[in-house]
C-alpha positions in Angstrom: 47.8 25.0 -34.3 46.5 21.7 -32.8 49.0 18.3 -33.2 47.0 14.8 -32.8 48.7 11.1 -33.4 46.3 8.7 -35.2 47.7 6.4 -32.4 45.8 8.0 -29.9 42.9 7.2 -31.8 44.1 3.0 -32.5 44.6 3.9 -36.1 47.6 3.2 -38.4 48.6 2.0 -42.0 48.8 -1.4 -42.5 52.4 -3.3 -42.0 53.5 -3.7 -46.1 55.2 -7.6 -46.8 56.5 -9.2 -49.8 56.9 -6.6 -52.6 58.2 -3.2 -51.8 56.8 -1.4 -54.5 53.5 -3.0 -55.2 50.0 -2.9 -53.4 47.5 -5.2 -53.6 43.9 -3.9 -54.6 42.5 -5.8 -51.4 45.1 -3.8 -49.2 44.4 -0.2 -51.0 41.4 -1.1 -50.3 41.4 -1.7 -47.0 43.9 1.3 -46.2 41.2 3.8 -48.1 38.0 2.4 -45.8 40.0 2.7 -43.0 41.4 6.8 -43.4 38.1 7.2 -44.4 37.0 6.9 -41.5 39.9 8.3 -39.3 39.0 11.6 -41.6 35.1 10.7 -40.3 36.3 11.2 -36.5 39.1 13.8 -37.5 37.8 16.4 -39.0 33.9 17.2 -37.4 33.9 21.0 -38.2 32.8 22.5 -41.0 34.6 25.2 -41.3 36.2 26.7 -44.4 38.9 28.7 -42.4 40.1 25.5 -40.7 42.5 23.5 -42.5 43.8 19.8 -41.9 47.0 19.0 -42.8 48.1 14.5 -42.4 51.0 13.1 -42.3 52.6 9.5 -42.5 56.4 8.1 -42.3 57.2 4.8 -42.6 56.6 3.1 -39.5 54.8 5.9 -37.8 51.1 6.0 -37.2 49.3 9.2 -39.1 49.6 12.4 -37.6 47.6 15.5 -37.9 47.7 19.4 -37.6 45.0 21.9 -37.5 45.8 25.2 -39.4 43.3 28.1 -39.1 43.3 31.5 -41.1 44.0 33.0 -44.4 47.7 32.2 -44.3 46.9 27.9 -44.5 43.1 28.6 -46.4 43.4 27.1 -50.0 39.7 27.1 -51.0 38.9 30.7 -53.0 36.3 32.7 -50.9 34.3 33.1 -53.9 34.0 29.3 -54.4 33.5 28.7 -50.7 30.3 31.0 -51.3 29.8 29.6 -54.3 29.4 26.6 -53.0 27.6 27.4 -49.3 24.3 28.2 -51.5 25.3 32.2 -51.1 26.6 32.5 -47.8 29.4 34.6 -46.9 32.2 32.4 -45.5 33.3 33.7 -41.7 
């Protein structure tokens, strides 16, 4: 298991003013383009044995573990072969 800091990579969630409960649709926004493309630079294997797992607390950057084997794997092997055009997954 691998642990990384989105901090290590300049990336956190945006400071939240005004209303506590409440986003604004530019901010969402914002927030989605911007994991997007943490996810982009995060995850660079493609690899249906590997598993990310992210995290975020108030205040705190996102964080990330890597989880490999069957005990973290969620995808079915028949849909991973499904979906790899007939390939056995690894």
């Amino acid at each position: 298991m691998a642990a990384f800091s989105s901090a290590e990579d300049g990336w956190s969630l945006p400071p939240q003013q005004g209303d506590r409960g409440c986003w604004k649709p530019a901010v969402c926004m914002n927030f989605c383009e911007a994991f997007l493309a943490f996810l982009k630079k995060v995850v660079t294997e493609d690899d249906p044995q590997l598993v990310h797992l992210f995290a975020w607390e108030p205040g705190s950057p996102v964080s990330y573990t890597q989880h490999r084997g069957a005990e973290h794997v969620f995808l079915p092997a028949w849909y991973v072969e499904t979906m790899s055009g007939g390939k056995s997954p690894d």
